[in-house]
N, C-alpha and C positions, 0 to 999 in steps of 0.2 A: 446225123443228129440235127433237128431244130436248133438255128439259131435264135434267143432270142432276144436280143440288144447286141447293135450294135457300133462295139467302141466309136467307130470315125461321126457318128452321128453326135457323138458328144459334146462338143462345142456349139453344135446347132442347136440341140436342147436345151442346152445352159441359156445360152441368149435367149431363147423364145422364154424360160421359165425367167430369167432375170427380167424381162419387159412383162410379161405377168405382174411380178413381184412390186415394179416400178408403178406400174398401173394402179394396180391396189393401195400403196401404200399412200399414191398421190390424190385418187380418190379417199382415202382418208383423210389426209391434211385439209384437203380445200374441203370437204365437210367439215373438219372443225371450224377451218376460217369461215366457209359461209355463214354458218349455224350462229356466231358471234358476231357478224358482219350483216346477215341476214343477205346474201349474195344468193344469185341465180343457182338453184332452184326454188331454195326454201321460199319466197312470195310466190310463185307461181302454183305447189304444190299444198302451201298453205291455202293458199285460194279455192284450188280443187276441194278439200277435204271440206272447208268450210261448205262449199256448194252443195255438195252431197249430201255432208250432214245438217244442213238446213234443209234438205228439199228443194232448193231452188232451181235446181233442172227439171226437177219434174212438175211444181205447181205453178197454176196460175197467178204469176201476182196479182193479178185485180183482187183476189180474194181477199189478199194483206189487208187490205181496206176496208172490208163490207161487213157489215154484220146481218143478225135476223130483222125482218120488217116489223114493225110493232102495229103496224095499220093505222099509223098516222097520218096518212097525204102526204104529198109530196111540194117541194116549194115554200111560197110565202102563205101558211094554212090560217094565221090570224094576222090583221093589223088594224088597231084600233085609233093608229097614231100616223096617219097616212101624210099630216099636212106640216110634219116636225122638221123634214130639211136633211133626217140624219142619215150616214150612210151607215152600213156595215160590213168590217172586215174578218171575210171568214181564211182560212185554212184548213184543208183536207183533201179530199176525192172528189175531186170534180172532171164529169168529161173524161172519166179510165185515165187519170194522170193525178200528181200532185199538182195543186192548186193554189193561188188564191188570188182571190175577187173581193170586190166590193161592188156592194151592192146599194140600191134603195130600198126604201122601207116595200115598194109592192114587187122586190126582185127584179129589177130590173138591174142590167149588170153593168156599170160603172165603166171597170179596170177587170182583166187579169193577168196574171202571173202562171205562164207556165212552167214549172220546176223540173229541171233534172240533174241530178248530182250528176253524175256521170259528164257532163256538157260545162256546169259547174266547177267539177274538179277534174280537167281532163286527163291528168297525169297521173298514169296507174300506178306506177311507182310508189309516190309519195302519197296517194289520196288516202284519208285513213282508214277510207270501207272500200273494200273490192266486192262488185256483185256481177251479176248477168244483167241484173236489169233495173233501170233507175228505180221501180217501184217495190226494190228491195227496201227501203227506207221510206221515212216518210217526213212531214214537218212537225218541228214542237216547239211552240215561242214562235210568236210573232209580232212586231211593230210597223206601226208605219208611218212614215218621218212627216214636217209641213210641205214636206216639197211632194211627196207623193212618191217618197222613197220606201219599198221594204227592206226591213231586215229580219231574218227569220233563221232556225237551225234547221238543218238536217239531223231528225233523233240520232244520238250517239257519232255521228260524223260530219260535221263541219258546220259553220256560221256562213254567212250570205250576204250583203247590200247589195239590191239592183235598183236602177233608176227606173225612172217609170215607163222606161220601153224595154225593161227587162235585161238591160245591159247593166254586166257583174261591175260593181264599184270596186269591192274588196270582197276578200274570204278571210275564214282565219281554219284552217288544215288543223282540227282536235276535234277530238269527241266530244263535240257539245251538247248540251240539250236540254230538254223540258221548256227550259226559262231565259227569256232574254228578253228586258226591261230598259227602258231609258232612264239615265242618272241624272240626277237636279245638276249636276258640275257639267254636266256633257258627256258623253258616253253612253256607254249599258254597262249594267250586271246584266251575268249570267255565270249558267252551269256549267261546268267541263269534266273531265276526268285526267286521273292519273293511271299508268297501268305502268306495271314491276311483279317483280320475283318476289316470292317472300324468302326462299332459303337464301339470295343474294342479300338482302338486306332486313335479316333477322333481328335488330335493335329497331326497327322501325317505328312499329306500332304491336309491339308485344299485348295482349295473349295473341293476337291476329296471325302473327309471323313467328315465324322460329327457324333455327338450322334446317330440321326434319320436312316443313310444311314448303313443297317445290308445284306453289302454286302460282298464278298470275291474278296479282291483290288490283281490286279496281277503289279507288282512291278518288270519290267526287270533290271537286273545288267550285268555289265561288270564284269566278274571274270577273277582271273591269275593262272594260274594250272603249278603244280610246274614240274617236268620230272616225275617224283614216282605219282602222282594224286591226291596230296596234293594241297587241294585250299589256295593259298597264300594269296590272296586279295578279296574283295569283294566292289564295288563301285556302290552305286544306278544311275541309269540313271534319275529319277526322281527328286531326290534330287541333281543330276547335274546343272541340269536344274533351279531349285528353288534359288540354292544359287547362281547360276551364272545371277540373276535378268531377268529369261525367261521365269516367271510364264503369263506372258501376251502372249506368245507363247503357253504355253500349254494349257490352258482353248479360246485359239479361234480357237475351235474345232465344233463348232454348238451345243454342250453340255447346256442342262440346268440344272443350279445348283443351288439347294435350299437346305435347313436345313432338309428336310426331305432324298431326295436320289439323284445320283447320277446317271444318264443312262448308264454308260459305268463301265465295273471295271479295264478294259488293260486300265492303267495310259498313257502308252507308247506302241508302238509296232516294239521294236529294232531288226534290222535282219542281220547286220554286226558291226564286230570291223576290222578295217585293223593297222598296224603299221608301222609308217614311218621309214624306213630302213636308218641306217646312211651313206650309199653309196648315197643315195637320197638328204639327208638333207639339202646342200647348196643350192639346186636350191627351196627352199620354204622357204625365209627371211622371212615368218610369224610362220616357226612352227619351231622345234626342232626334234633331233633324239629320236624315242621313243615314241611320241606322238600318239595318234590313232585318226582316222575317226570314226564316228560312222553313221549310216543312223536309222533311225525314219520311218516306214513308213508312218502311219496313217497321221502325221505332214506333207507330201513331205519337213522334216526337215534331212540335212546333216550337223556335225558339228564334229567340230577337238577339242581334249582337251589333256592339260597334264596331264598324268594318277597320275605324282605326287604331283604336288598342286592343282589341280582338278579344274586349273581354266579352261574354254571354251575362247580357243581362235578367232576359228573362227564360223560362222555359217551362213547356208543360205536355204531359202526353195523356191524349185523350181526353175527351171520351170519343173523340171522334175515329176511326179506324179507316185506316191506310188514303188517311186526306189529301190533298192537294189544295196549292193556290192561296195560301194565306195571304189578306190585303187588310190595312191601315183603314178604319173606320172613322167618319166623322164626329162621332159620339165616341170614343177614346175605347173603342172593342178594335178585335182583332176578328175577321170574318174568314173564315172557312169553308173547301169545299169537301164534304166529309162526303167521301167514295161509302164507308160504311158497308163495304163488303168487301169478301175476301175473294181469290180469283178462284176459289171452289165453284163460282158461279160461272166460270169460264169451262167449256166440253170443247175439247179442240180448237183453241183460243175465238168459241163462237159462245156469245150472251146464253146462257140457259136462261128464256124469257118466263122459266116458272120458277126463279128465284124472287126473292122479296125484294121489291121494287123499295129500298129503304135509304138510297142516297139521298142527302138534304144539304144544302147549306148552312152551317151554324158559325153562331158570335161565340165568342168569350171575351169578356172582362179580363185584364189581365193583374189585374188590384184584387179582384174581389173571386177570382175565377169560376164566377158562375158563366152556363151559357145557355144560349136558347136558340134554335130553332125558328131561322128566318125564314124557313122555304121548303117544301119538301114533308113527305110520309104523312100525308091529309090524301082527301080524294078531291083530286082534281088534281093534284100537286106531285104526282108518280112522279122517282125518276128513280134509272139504276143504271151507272155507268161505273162500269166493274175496275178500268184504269181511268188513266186520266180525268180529264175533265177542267173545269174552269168557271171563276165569275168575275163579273166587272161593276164597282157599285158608284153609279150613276147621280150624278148632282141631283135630279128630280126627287133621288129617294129608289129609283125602279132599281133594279139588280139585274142584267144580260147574265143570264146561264148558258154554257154550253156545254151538253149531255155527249160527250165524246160517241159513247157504246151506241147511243140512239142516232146518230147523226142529226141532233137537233139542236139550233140554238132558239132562246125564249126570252122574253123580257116580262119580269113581272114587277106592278106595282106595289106601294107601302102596301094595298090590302089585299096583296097576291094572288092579288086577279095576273093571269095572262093575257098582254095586250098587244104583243107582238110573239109569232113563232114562225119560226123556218124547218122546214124537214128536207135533209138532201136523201131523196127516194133516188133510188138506183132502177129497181122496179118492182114489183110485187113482192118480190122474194125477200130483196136486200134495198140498203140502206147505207151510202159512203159516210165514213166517220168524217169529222169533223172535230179537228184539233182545237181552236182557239175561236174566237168571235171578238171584236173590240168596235165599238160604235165613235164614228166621230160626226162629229155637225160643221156645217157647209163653213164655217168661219175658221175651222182649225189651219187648212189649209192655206199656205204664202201663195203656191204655184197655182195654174189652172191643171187641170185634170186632164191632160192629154189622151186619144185613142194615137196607137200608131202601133207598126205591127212587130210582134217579138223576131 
């Protein structure tokens, strides 16, 4: 007769099935702990997933950058102000990398700044975007100091100071972005984020969060960064909002909210701080020197608050639709860059160039809240830049636009003539965006303008 077990092997089994047993259960444990610790594997494997489900092994990044050509030329295509002294700082796509340069008014190139996060934040560990490739991200907000220092963000991951041979001053490791500004005290405003659990901290920001809703809440903040890169301040936009009794603003969003979840996790989607300058201040008997604009997109919400009793003094939504870039007018308005379209006009995050070319820059009064219509949806005056975008309003009276989606920046006079235009031409096809543009004239600058090599 078959045997089939047998007895003396029994202690051999035992062990082998007891180190089984040990093995599993200990891969258990250390999954909890990682999971809570966020220990080796969870960044590594999080990292993969993220890759994959972005694409980013398989696509091009140059692409990140480019859009359709509008058959603008390429370069410096107007200037009518050749003898003005002024430079121009752009950021974007320049040369298949992140950028920026200054320029002269007939293009010619100054300075640049080659950008790479990756080189930037070397430590994968801690950096707070893991990609393949630096031109997974790109820049949003930029300055630049009298020494001929920039400072600028990596969108959604990290702040930057380099000198002007491109050596790091400081970072500051958060998700920062859109907006980073110099402070009349010293310092910058800008953007950052928050990220958390909503079923860990269900009292938080109710209807948002609840027991049921095990989502990951993004929480934008206004921060204050000190000159050295030290974060002074941190101030939710969220809880601005709440305490300043504007929770019935936030939630009539088309959002449905129940006890189980929550459709959205961007609470907010803040894309500017501006600061009102105390040379400014008398002509806006509603606000104070020091006070900031902030723009909302998702909300077409724009509202002014003092950053030190955090009360929200003014506020108003629309008419302008998913704006950007609100700035403090000398005539006591508030100037706007009204995107004025919705990203319906985005086909695979590419311009559909047979949408209505109807972005403008608009004023409102903030007393009388009329507005009007500085720039923009006339002929000659096209623009349509689906995100982003930016203005800068000019002691002469002219306004520097810059058309994100188009890769163009433009200056136009009080009678909206264009008298200066840049097109960064990739080539026939495409067109590098271009983030931000800020014009400064030869006397701003303490230092000399050094070439030396990054």
């Amino acid at each position: 007769m078959r045997k089939f077990f047998d007895i003396s092997q029994l202690p051999k089994l035992l062990f082998t099935l007891s180190r089984i047993i040990i093995l599993v259960l200990g891969g258990f444990v250390y999954g909890l702990i990682s999971y809570g610790s966020d220990l080796f594997p969870l960044p590594q494997l999080r990292m993969a997933m993220n890759l994959v489900s972005s694409g980013d092994i398989t696509r091009d990044p140059r692409y990140e950058h480019m859009q359709p050509s509008r058959g603008q030329g390429g370069g410096v295509t107007v200037n009518l102000l050749p003898e003005d002294n002024a430079y121009i700082l752009m950021s974007g796509f320049f040369d298949d990398e992140n950028q920026i340069r200054l320029i002269k008014r007939d293009g010619t190139i100054v300075k640049k700044w080659s950008l790479d996060y990756l080189k930037h934040f070397p430590h994968e560990d801690s950096r707070t975007c893991n990609m393949l490739s630096p031109l997974y991200t790109d820049t949003h907000g930029v300055h630049l100091t009298p020494k001929g220092e920039v400072v600028f963000n990596y969108e959604y991951c990290g702040s930057v100071k380099l000198n002007q041979c491109g050596q790091v001053m400081w970072t500051v490791n958060q998700p920062t972005h859109h907006s980073i500004v110099p402070a009349e005290a010293g310092g910058y405003w800008g953007l950052s984020r928050l990220k958390w659990n909503a079923k860990e901290e269900p009292d938080r920001f109710p209807p948002f969060t609840s027991p049921g809703n095990d989502r990951v809440i993004l929480e934008d903040t206004i921060i204050r960064i000190a000159e050295d890169g030290d974060i002074l301040e941190t101030i939710s936009i969220p809880a601005l909002l709440m305490e300043n009794n504007l929770e019935s603003l936030m939630t009539a969003n088309g959002l449905l909210f129940s006890s189980r979840a929550v459709l959205d996790s961007e609470l907010v989607h803040a894309n500017k701080v501006a600061e009102l300058p105390s040379d400014l201040a008398d002509d806006f008997p509603l606000f104070s020197a020091g006070d900031l604009a902030v723009s909302v997109k998702r909300l077409n919400l724009v509202f002014v608050i003092d950053p030190v009793s955090k009360k929200i003094k003014w506020y108003q939504t629309g008419p302008w639709i998913r704006q950007h870039d609100p700035e403090f007018m000398a005539d006591g308005r508030i100037s706007i860059f009204n995107n004025n379209v919705y990203q319906t006009a985005y086909v695979n995050r590419q311009t559909d160039l047979d949408s209505e070319f109807s972005t403008n820059i608009m004023a409102v009064d903030p007393i009388s809240r009329e507005t009007e219509v500085l720039f923009g949806e006339q002929p000659g005056q096209e623009m349509l830049s689906v995100i982003r975008g930016q203005h800068e309003l000019l002691n002469n009276n002219h306004i520097l636009i810059t058309e994100f989606d188009a890769g163009r920046v433009l200056e136009v006079d009080s009678e909206k003539n264009i008298v200066w235009e840049y097109v960064n031409k990739v080539d026939d096809d495409y067109i590098g965006e271009i983030t931000n543009a800020v014009i400064y004239q030869a006397n701003y600058f303490q230092e000399e303008l050094r070439n030396c090599e990054q």
